[in-house]
C-alpha positions as CSV (number, residue, x, y, z in Angstrom):
1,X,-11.4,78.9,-43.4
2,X,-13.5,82.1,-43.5
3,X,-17.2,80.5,-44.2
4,X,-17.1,77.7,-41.6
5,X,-16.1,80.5,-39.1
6,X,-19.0,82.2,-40.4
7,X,-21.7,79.2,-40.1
8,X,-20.3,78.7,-36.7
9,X,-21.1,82.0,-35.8
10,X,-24.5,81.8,-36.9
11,X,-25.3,78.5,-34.8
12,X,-24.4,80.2,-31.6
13,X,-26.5,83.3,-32.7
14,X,-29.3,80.9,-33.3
15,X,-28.4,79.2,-30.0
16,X,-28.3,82.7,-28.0
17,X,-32.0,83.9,-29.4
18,X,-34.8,84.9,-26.6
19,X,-37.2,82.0,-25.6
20,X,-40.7,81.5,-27.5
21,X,-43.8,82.9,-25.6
22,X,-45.0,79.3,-24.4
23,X,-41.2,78.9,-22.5
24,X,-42.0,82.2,-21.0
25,X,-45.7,81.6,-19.7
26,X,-44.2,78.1,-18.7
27,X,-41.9,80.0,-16.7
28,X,-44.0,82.4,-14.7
29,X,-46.5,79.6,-14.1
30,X,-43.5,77.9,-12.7
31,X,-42.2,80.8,-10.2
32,X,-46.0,81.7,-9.4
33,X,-46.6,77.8,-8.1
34,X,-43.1,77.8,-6.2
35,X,-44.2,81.2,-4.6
36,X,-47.8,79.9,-3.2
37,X,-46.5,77.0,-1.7
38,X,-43.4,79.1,-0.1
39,X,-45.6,81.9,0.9
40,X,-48.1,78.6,2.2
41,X,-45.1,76.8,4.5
42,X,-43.1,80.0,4.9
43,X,-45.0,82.7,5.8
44,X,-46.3,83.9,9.5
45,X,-50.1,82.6,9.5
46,X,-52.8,85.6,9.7
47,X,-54.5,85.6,13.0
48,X,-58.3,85.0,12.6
49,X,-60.6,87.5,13.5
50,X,-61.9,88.1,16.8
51,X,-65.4,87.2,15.3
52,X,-64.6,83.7,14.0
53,X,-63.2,82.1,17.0
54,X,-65.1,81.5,20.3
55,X,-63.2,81.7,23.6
56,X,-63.6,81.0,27.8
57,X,-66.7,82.9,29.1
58,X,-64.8,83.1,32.2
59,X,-61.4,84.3,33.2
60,X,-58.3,82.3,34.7
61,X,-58.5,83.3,38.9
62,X,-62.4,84.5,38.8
63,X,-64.1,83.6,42.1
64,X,-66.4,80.5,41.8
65,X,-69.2,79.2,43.8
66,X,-70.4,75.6,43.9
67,X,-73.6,73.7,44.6
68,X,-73.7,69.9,44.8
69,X,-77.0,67.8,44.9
70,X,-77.9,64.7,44.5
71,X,-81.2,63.7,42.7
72,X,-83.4,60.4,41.4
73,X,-84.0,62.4,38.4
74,X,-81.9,62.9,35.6
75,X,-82.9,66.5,34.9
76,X,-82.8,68.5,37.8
77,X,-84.9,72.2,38.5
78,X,-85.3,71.2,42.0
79,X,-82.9,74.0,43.5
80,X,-85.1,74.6,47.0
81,X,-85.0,71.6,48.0
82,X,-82.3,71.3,50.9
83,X,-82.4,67.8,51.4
84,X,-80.9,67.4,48.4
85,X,-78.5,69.9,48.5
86,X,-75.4,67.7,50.2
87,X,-72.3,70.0,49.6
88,X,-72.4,74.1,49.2
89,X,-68.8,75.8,48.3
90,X,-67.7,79.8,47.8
91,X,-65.0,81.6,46.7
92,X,-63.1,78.9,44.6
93,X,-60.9,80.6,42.2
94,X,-60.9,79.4,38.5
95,X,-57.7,77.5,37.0
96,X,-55.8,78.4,40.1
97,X,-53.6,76.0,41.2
98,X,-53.1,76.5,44.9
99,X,-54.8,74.7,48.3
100,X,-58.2,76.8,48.3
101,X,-58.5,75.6,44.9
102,X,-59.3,72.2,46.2
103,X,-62.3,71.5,48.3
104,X,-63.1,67.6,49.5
105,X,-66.1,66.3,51.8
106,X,-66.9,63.0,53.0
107,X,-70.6,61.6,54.0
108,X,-72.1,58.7,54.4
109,X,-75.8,58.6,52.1
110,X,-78.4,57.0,53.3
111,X,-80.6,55.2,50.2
112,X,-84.5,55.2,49.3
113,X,-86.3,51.9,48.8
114,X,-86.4,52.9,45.2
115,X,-82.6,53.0,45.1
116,X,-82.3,49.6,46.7
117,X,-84.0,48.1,43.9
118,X,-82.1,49.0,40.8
119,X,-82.7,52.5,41.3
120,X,-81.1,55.8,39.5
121,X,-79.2,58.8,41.1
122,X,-77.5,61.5,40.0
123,X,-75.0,64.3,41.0
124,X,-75.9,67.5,39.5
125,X,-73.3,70.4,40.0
126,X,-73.4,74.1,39.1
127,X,-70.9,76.9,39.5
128,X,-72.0,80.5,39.2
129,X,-69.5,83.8,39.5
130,X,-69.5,84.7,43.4
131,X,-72.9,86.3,44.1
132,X,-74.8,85.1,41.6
133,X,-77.5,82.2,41.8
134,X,-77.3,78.7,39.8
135,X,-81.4,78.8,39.6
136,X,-82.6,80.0,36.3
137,X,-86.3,80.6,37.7
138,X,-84.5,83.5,40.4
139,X,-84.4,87.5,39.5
140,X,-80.9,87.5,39.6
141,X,-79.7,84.6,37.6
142,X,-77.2,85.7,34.6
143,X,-77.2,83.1,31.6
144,X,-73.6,83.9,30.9
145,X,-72.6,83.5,35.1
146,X,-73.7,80.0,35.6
147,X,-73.1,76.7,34.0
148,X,-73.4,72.8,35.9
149,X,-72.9,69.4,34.5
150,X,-74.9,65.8,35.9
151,X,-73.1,62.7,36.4
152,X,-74.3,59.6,37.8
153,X,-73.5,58.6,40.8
154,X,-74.7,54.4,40.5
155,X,-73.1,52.5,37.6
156,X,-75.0,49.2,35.9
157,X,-73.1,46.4,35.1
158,X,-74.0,42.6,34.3
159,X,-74.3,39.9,37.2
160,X,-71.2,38.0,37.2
161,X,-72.1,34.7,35.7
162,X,-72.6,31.7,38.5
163,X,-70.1,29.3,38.9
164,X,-70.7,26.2,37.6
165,X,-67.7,24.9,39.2
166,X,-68.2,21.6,41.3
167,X,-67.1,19.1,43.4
168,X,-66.5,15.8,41.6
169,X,-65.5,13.8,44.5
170,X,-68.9,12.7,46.4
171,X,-67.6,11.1,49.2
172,X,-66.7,14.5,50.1
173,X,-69.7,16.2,50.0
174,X,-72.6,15.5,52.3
175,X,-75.8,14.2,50.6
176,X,-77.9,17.5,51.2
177,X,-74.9,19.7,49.9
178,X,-75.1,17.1,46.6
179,X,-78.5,18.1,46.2
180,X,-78.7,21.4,47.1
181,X,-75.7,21.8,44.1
182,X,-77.9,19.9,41.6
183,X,-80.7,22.1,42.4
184,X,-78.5,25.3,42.1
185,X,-77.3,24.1,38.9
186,X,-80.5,22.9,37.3
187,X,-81.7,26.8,38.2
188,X,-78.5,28.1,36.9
189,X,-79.2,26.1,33.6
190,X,-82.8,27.2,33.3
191,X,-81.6,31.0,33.7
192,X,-79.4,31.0,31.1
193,X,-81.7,31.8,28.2
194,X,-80.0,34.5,26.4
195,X,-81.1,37.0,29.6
196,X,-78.6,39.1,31.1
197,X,-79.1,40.5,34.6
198,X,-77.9,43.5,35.6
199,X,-76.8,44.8,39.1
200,X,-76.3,48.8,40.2
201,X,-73.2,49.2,41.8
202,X,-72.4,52.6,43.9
203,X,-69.3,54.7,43.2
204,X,-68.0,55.9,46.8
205,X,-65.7,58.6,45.1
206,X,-66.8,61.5,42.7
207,X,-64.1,64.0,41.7
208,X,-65.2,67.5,39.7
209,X,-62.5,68.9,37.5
210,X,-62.6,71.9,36.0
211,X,-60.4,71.8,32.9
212,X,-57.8,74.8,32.7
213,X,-58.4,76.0,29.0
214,X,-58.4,79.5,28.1
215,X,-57.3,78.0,24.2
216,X,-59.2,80.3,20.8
217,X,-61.0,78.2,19.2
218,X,-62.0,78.7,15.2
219,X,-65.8,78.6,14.9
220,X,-66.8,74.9,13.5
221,X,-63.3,73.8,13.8
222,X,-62.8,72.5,17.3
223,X,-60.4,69.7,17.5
224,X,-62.9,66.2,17.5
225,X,-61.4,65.1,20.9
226,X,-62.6,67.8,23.0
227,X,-65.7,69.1,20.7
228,X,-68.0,66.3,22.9
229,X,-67.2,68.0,25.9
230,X,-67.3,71.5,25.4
231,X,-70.7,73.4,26.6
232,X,-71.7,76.0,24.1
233,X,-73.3,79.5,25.2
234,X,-76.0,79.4,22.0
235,X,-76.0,83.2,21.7
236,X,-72.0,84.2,21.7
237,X,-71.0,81.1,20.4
238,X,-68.2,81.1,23.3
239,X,-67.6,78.1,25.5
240,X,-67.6,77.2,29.5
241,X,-65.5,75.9,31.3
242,X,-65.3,72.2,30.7
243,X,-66.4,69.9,34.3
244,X,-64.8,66.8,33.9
245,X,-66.0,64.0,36.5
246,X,-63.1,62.6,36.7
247,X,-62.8,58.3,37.3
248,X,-59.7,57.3,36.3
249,X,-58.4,56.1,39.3
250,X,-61.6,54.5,40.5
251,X,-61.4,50.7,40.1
252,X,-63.7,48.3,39.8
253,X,-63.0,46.4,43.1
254,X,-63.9,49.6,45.0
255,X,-67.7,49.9,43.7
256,X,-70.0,48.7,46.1
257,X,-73.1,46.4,45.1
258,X,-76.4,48.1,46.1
259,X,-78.9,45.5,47.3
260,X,-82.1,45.4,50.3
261,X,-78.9,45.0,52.9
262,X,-77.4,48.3,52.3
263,X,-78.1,50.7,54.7
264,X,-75.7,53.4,54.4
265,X,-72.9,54.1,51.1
266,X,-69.9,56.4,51.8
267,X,-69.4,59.0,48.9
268,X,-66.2,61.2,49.0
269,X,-66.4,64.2,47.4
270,X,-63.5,66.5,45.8
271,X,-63.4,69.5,43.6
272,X,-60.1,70.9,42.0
273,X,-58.3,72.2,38.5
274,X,-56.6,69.9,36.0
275,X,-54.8,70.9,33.5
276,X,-55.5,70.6,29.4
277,X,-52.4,67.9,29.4
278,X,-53.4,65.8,32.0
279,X,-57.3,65.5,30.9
280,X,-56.6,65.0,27.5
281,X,-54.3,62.1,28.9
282,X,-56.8,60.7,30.4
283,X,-59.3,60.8,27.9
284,X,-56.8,58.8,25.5
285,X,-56.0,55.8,28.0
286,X,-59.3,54.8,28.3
287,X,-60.0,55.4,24.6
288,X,-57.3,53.1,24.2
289,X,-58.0,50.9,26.7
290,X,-61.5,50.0,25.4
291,X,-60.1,49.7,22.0
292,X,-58.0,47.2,22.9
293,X,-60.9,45.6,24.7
294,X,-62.9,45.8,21.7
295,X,-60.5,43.9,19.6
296,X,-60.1,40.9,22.6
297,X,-56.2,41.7,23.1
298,X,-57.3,43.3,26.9
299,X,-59.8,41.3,29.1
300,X,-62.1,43.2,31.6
301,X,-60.0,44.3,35.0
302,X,-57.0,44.2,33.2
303,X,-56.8,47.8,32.8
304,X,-57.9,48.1,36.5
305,X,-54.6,45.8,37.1
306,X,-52.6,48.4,35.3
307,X,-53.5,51.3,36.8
308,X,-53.3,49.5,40.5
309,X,-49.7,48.9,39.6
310,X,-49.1,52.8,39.2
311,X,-51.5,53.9,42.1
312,X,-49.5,51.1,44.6
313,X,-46.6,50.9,43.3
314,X,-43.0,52.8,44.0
315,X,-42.3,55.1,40.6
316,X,-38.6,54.2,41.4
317,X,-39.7,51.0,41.5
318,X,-41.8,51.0,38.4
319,X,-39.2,52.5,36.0
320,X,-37.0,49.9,36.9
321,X,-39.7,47.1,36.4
322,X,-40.4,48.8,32.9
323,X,-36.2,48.5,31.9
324,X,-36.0,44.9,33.4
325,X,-38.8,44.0,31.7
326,X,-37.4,45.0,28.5
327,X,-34.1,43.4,28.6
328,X,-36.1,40.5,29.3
329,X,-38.3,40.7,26.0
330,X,-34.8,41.3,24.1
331,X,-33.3,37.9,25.7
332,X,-36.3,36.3,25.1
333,X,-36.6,36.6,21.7
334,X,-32.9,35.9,21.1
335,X,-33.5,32.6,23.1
336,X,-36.1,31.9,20.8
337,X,-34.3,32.9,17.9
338,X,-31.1,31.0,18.6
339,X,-33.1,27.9,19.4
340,X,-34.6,27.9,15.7
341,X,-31.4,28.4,14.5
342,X,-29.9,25.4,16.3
343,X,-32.5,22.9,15.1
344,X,-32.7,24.2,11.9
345,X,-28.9,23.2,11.0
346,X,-28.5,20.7,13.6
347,X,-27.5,17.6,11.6
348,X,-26.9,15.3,14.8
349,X,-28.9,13.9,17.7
350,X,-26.1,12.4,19.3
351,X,-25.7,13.6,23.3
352,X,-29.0,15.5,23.0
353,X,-32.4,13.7,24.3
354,X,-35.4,13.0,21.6
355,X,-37.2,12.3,24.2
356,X,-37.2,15.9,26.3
357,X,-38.5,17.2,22.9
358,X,-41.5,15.0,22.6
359,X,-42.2,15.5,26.3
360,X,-41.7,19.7,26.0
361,X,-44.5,19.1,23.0
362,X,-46.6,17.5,25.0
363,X,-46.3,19.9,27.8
364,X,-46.5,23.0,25.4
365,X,-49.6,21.5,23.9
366,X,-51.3,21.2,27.7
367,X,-51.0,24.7,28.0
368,X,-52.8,26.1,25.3
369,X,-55.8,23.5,26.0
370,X,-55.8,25.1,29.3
371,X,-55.8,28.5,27.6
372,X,-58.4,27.2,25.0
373,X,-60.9,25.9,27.7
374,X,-60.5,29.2,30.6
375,X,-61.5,31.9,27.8
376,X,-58.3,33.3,27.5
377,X,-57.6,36.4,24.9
378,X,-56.8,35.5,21.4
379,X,-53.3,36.9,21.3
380,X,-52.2,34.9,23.9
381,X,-53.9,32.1,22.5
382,X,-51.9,32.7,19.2
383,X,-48.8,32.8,21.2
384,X,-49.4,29.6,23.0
385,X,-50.5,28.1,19.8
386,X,-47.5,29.2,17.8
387,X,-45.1,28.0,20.3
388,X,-47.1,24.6,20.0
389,X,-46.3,24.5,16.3
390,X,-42.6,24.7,17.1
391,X,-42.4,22.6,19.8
392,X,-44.2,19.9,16.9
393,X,-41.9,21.4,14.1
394,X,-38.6,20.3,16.4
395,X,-40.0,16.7,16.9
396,X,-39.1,16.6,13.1
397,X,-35.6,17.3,13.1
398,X,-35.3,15.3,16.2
399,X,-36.6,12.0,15.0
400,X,-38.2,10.9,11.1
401,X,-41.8,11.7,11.2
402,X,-44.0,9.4,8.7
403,X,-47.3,8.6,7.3
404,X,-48.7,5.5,7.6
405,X,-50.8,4.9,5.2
406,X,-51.8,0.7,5.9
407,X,-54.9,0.9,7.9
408,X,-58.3,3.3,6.8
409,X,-57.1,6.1,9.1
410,X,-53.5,7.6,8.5
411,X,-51.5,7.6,11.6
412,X,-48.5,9.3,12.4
413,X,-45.6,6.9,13.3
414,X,-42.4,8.1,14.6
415,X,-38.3,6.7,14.1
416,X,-35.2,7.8,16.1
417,X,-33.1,9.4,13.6
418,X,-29.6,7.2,13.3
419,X,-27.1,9.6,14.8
420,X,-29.6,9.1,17.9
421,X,-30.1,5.4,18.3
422,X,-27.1,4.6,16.7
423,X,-24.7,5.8,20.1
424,X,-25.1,5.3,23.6
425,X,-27.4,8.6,23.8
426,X,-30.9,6.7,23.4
427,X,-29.6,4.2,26.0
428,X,-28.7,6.8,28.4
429,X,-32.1,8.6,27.7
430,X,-34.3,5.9,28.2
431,X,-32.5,5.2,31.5
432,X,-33.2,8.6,32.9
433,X,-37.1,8.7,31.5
434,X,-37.3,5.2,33.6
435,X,-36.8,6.3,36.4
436,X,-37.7,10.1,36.3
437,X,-41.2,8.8,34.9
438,X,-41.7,6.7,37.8
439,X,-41.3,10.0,40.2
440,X,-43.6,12.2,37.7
441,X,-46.0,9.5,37.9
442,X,-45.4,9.4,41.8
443,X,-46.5,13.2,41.9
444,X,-49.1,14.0,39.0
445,X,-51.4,11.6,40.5
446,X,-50.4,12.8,44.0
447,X,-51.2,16.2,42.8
448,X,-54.6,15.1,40.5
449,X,-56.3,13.2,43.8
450,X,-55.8,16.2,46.0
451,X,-57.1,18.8,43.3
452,X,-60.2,15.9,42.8
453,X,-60.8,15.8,46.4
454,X,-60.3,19.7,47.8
455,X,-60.8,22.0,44.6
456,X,-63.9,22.4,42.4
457,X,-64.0,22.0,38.5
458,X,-66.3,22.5,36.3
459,X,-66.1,19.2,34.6
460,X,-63.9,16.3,34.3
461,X,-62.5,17.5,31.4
462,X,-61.8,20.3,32.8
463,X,-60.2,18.7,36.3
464,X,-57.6,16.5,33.7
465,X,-56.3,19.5,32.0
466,X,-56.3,21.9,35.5
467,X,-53.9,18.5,36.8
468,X,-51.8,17.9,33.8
469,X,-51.5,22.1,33.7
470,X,-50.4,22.6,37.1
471,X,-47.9,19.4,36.9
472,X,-46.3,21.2,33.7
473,X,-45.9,23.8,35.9
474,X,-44.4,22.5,39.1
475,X,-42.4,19.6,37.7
476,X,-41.9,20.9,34.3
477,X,-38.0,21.0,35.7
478,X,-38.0,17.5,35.7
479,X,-38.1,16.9,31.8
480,X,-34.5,19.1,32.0
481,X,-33.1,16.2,34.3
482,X,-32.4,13.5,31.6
483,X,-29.9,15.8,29.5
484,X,-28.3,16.4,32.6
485,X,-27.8,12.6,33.1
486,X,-27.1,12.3,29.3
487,X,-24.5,15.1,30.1
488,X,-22.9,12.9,32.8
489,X,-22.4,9.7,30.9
490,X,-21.0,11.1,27.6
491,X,-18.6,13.4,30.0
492,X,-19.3,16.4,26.9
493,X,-21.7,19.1,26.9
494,X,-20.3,20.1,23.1
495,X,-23.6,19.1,21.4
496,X,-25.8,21.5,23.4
497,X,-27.2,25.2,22.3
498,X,-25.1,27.0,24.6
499,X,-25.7,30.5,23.2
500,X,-29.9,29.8,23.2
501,X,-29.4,28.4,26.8
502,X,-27.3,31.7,28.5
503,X,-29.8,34.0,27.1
504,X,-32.8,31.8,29.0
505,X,-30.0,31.7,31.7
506,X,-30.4,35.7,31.4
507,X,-34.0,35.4,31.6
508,X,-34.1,33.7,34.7
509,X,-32.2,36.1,36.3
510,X,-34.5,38.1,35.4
511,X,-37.2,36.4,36.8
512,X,-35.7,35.9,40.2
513,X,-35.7,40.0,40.2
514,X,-39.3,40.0,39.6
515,X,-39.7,37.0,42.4
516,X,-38.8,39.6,45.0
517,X,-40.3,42.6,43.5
518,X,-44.1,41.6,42.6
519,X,-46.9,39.6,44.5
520,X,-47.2,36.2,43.3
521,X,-48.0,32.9,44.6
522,X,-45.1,30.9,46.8
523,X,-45.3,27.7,44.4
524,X,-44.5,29.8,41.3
525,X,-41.9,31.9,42.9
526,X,-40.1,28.6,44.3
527,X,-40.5,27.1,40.6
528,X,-38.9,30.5,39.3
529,X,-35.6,29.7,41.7
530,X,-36.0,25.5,40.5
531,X,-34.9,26.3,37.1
532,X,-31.5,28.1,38.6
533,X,-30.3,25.1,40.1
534,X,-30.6,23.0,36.7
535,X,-28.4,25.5,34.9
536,X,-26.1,26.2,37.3
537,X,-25.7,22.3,37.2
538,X,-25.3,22.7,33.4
539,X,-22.8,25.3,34.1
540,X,-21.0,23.4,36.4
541,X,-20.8,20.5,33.4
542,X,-19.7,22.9,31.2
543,X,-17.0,23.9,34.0
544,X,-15.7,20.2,34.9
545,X,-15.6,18.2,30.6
546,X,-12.8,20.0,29.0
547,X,-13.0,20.8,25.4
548,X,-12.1,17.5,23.7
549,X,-11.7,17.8,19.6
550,X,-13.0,14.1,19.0
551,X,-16.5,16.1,20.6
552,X,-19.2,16.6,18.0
553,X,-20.8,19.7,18.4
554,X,-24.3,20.8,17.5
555,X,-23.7,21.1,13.9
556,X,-22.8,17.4,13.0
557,X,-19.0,18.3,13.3
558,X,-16.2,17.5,15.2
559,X,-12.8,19.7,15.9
560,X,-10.3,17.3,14.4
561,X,-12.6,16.9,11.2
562,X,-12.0,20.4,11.0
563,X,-8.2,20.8,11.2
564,X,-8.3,18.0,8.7
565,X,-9.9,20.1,6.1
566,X,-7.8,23.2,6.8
567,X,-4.7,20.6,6.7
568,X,-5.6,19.1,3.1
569,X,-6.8,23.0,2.6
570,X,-3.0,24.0,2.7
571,X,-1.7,21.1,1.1
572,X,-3.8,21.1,-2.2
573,X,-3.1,25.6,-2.4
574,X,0.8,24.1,-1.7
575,X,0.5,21.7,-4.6
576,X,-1.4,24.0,-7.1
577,X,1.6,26.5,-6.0
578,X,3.9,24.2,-7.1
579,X,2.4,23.9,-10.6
580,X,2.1,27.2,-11.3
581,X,5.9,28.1,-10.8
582,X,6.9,25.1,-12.6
């Protein structure tokens, strides 16, 4: 047994030997690489030298002195001139947040003729260390004491295009009136060559921040958000502080249009810190809002909508808006969930009406013409669309769409599916579209002749789908009204989608919180509370026709068809039972 003890011994000795020189440089290299990237994520970072980063030239709390003018020119060396000096401060400490930080004024400004006319003007500012001038032509001036910023004070925007909106009933309109709008037109039409005209508003409010940032900078490495606003002393290298005119908050609707009748513009004045957190804020809202502009998702004076909401609104107020509003996405798209469930396995039309589907189609397909022909944005467009598609989508599983191929053009021909036509639930729906038609009818031309007569459109095209839009909206609850008689004759409610129907239940809740809460018009806030009384009737249906098991529900199947199969279930696991013992 002595040599295979001894041939053992040897493999372990051969086993135990020191690693080759490549393990051991393989090794090292390995430690060496773990210890960079360690020392890299590990390790306190080395300040930079004082030399390679630039800093504030001025000091947080120094004494500051302003001068405000106002100029036709954009470059302004004019500092003798006291006409246009309009606003002279002292002693306004730097990045101090306190009341003598904050300095306002309010003037009315009278404009040139030059102005009137699609003129230019500009609000040039300096600040200078307290005794020291803002003129760079006086003995005293110090490069490194003073620094300014210009801003302009008029805004350009394009005309507003004319509306081309008309009366299209005659009888209304006097003969001179007629004419004077075909002549308005005609000129309107001859304008519009590819020409865009643009009109100088006035901003009544200008607001100078200066930015509280003391931050160290590395030399060519200043963060890209706040490198285009930083004003660089050429011979130090080091920065000043950073005047921010500051128009968030000034909205559109507040500009006023500069024209020959204009003889005096209010301007408002204010000078005060912000803080780096707040600026940069700022500066990324209205990034983002004209991004979302560029891509068509925000149309112009939405954003102006948004910010009105936080600027009028109560915060309390707004926070719950924000929570309610979410709940109210969640249901939604439940609702909308659940109802593709439902028709998607629904295997029976009996108790529900074809017709209401057709008719919500229709309805569904009015509204995103309307979109279509007002210049809407595309994402609502694709919503309105895509609900289109399913409204289309459940006309198939509520009756056999075919092809009809017989004539030269291929026509779409629709059949009541069996389980529908086959019951008393077609004879009940036509009775209620009888005589609810007749009433619809009644009011969508009632409603069509007095939009004809007393509103302007811009063509009749346009007047049919404004009619058929607003008679979707006010007696949209109508097309509810035949499942309720439906309801009512069967004595069941079994076949409908209760689950989809409590969550839009839950969103009309919801929208009778926001009836109260925010400004809308009184026909859409009384067709908000319409739909409440059609579901509380379908709850009161629900309430009144017990559960019968002879009910089908909406899956094809009825209660005693299932205890049937759980019956002949038990028997048949009884009999194989049986088998097995025997």
């Amino acid at each position: 047994m002595a040599p295979p003890a001894a041939g053992g011994g040897g493999e372990r000795q051969q086993q135990q030997q020191p690693p080759g020189f490549g393990q051991t440089i393989t090794g090292i290299i390995r430690i060496a690489v773990f210890w960079y990237f360690a020392s890299k994520f590990f390790s306190p970072k080395k300040p930079l030298e004082p030399s390679l980063q630039i800093s504030n030239l001025f000091e947080k709390g120094e004494v500051l002195d302003m001068w405000f003018y106002l100029s036709e020119h954009e470059k302004f060396n004019d500092f003798g001139n006291e006409d246009a000096l309009v606003w002279h401060e002292t002693s306004i400490p730097y990045a101090f947040w306190g009341p003598e930080s904050t300095r306002s004024l309010s003037f009315k400004y009278y404009p040139s003729e030059a102005l009137k006319h699609n003129g230019s003007l500009y609000a040039h500012v300096f600040f200078a260390r307290s005794g020291y001038p803002p003129d760079p032509s006086d003995p005293e001036y110090q490069p490194l004491a003073a620094f300014g910023g210009m801003h302009s004070v008029v805004i350009y925007m394009p005309k507003s295009k004319a509306d081309k909106r008309r009366s299209l009933w005659g009888a209304t309109v006097s003969e001179g009136a007629t004419v004077s709008e075909v002549v308005d037109e005609a000129q309107d039409d001859a304008n519009d060559d590819g020409t865009v005209e643009w009109v100088s508003y006035w901003k009544p409010n200008i607001t100078v921040n200066l930015v509280d940032d003391f931050t160290r900078y590395p030399k060519n490495a200043v963060p890209p958000n706040i490198d285009p606003y930083m004003n660089l002393e050429p011979k130090t290298g080091n920065y000043y502080p950073t005047i921010f005119f500051n128009e968030f908050w000034l909205l559109r609707d507040k500009l006023i249009p500069i024209n020959d009748t204009v003889m005096d513009l209010p301007l408002h004045l204010e000078v005060g810190p912000i803080s780096m957190t707040k600026w940069q804020m700022f500066l990324q809202i209205d990034q983002s809002f004209q991004i979302h502009r560029s891509y068509g998702s925000m149309l112009e004076g939405e954003a102006d909508e948004l910010k009105r909401v936080f600027l009028e609104g109560n915060p309390y107020l707004l926070v719950i808006t924000m929570v309610v509003s979410l709940f109210h996405s969640i249901f939604d798209f439940l609702a909308f969930k659940n109802d593709i469930q439902f028709w998607n396995k629904n295997k029976s039309m009996e108790g529900l009406s074809a017709k209401s589907v057709v008719v919500s189609f229709i309805s569904q397909l009015i509204v995103f013409l309307y979109l279509l022909d007002n210049d809407t944005s595309w994402m609502i467009l694709a919503s309105s669309g895509i609900g289109c598609c399913i409204e289309f989508w459940k006309i198939g599983k509520a009756m056999h769409i075919e092809i009809d191929r017989s004539g030269k053009i291929p026509k779409l021909r629709f059949r009541d599916r069996e389980s529908y036509s086959g019951n008393k639930t077609k004879e009940y729906d036509d009775l209620a579209m009888k005589y609810l038609s007749y009433v619809l009818f009644f009011l969508v031309a009632c409603s069509s002749v007095y939009s004809l007569k007393y509103e302007r459109h811009k063509s009749w095209y346009s007047w049919i789908l404004s009619s058929l839009t607003s008679c979707v909206y006010m007696f949209g609850f109508i097309m509810m009204c035949p499942q309720l008689f439906i309801n009512y004759k069967l004595k069941s409610v079994a076949h409908l989608p209760w689950r989809q129907m409590t969550y839009k239940f839950l969103n009309t809740i919801i929208d009778d919180l926001f009836a109260f809460v925010i400004k809308m018009p009184t026909l859409h806030r009384l067709s908000v509370f319409r739909d409440d009384v059609i579901f509380l009737i379908y709850l009161y249906q629900r309430w009144v026709y017990p559960v019968d098991k002879k009910r089908v529900n909406e899956f094809g199947f009825a209660g005693e068809d299932e205890n049937q199969a759980s019956a002949s279930a038990e028997i048949t696991d009884a009999a194989e039972g049986e088998k097995k013992t025997n």
